[in-house]
Residue frames relative to the residue before (quaternion, step in Angstrom):
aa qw qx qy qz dx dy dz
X 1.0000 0.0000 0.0000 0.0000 0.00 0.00 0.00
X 0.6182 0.5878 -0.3919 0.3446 3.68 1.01 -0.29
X 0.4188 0.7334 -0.3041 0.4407 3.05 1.45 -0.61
X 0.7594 0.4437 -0.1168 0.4613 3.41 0.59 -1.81
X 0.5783 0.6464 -0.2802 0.4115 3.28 1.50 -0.65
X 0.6238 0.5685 -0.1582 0.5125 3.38 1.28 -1.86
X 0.0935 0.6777 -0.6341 -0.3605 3.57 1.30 -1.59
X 0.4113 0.5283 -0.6778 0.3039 3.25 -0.05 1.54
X 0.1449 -0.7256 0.6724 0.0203 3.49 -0.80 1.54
X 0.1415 0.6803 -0.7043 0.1452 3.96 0.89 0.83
X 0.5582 -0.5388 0.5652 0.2805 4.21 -0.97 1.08
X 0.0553 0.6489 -0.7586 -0.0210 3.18 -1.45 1.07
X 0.6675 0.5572 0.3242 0.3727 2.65 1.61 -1.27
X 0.2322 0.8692 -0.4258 -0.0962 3.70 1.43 -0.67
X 0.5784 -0.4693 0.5549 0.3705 3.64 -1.35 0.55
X 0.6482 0.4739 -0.3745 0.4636 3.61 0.61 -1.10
X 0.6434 0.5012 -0.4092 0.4092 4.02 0.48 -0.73
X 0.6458 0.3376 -0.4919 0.4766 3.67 0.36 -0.66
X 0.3092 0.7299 -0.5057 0.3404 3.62 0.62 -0.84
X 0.8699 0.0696 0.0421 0.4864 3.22 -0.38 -1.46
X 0.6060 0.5386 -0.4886 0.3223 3.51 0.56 0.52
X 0.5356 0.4792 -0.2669 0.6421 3.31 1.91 -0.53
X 0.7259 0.4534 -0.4345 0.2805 3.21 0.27 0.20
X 0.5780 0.5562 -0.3314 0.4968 2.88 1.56 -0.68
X 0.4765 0.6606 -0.3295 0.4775 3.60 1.23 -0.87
X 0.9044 0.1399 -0.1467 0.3755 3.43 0.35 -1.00
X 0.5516 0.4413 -0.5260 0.4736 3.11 1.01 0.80
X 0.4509 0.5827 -0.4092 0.5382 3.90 0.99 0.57
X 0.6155 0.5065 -0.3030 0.5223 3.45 1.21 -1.08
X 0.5544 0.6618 -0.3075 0.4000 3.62 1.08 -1.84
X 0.7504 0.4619 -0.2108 0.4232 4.12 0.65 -1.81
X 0.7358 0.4513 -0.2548 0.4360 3.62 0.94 -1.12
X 0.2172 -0.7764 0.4928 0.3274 3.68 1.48 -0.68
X 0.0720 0.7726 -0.4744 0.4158 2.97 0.65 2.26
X 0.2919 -0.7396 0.6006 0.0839 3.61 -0.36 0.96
X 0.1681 0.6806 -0.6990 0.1412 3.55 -0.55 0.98
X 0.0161 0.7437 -0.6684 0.0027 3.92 -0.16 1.01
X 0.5268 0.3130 -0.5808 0.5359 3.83 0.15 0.00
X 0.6108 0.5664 -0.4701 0.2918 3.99 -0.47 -1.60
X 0.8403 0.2048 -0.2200 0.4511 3.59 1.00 -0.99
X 0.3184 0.5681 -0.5594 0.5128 3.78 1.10 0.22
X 0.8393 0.2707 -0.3217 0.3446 3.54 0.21 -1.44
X 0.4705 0.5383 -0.5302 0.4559 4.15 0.89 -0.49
X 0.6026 0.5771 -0.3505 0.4253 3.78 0.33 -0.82
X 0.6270 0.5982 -0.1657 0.4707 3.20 0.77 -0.76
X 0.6901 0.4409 -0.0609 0.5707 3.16 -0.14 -1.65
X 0.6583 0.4067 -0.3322 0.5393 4.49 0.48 -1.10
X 0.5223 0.7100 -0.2394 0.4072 3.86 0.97 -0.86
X 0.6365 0.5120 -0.0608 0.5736 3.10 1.06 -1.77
X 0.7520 0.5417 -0.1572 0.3411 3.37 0.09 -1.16
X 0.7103 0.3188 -0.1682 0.6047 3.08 1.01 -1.26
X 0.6621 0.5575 -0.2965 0.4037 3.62 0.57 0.22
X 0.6875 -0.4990 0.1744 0.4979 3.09 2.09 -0.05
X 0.7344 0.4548 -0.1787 0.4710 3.42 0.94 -0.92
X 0.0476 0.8060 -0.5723 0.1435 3.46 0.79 1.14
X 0.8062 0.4094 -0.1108 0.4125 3.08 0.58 -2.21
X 0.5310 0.7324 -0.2761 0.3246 3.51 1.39 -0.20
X 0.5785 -0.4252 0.4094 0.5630 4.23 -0.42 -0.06
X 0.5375 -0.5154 0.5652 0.3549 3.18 -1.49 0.11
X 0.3754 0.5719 -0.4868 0.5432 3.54 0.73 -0.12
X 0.6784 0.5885 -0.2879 0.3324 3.57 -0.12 -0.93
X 0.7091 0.5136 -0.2871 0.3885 3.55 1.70 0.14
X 0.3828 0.7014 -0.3524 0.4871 3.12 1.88 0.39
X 0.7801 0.3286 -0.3312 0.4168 3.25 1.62 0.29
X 0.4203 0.5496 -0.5557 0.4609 3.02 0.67 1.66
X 0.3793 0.6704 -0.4479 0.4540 3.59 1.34 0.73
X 0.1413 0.7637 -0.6129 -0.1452 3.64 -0.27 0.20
X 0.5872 0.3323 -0.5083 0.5351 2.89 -2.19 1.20
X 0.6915 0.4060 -0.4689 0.3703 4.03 0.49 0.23
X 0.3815 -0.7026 0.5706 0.1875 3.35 -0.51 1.37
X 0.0602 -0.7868 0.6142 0.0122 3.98 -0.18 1.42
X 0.7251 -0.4899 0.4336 0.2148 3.09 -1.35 0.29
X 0.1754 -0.9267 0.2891 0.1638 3.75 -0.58 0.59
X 0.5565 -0.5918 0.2156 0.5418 3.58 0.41 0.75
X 0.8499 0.0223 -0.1262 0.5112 3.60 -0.78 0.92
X 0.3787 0.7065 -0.4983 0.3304 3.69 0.98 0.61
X 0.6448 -0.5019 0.4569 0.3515 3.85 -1.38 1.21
X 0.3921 -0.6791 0.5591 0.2693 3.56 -1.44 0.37
């Protein structure tokens, strides 16, 4: 969340990585017949992000596909 705070989406992290880490996740879940309903609320998510631009960006960086959240602006007072 500090990240989101700073609005500094500097990559530790990339939207695109969870991307594919949940996917791979759920397609392991998909073979064992494994319910993971967050895992896919959150791959949704994160695919949402991504295609909207913010691949290369922190994972943080998916709190901006919420609309109506009043985010923080790069170099803005606290």
């Amino acid at each position: 969340m500090a990240h989101v705070l700073a609005a500094d989406y500097t990559p530790l992290s990339a939207v695109d990585i969870f991307v594919k880490d949940l996917g791979l996740v759920l397609d392991m879940a998909r073979a064992s017949k494994f319910p993971l309903p967050l895992s896919s609320t959150a791959h949704q998510m994160f695919m949402q992000a991504s295609t909207a631009g913010h691949g290369r960006e922190d994972d943080s960086a998916v709190i901006k596909i919420f609309p109506g959240i009043d985010l923080p602006q790069p170099g803005s007072a606290d």
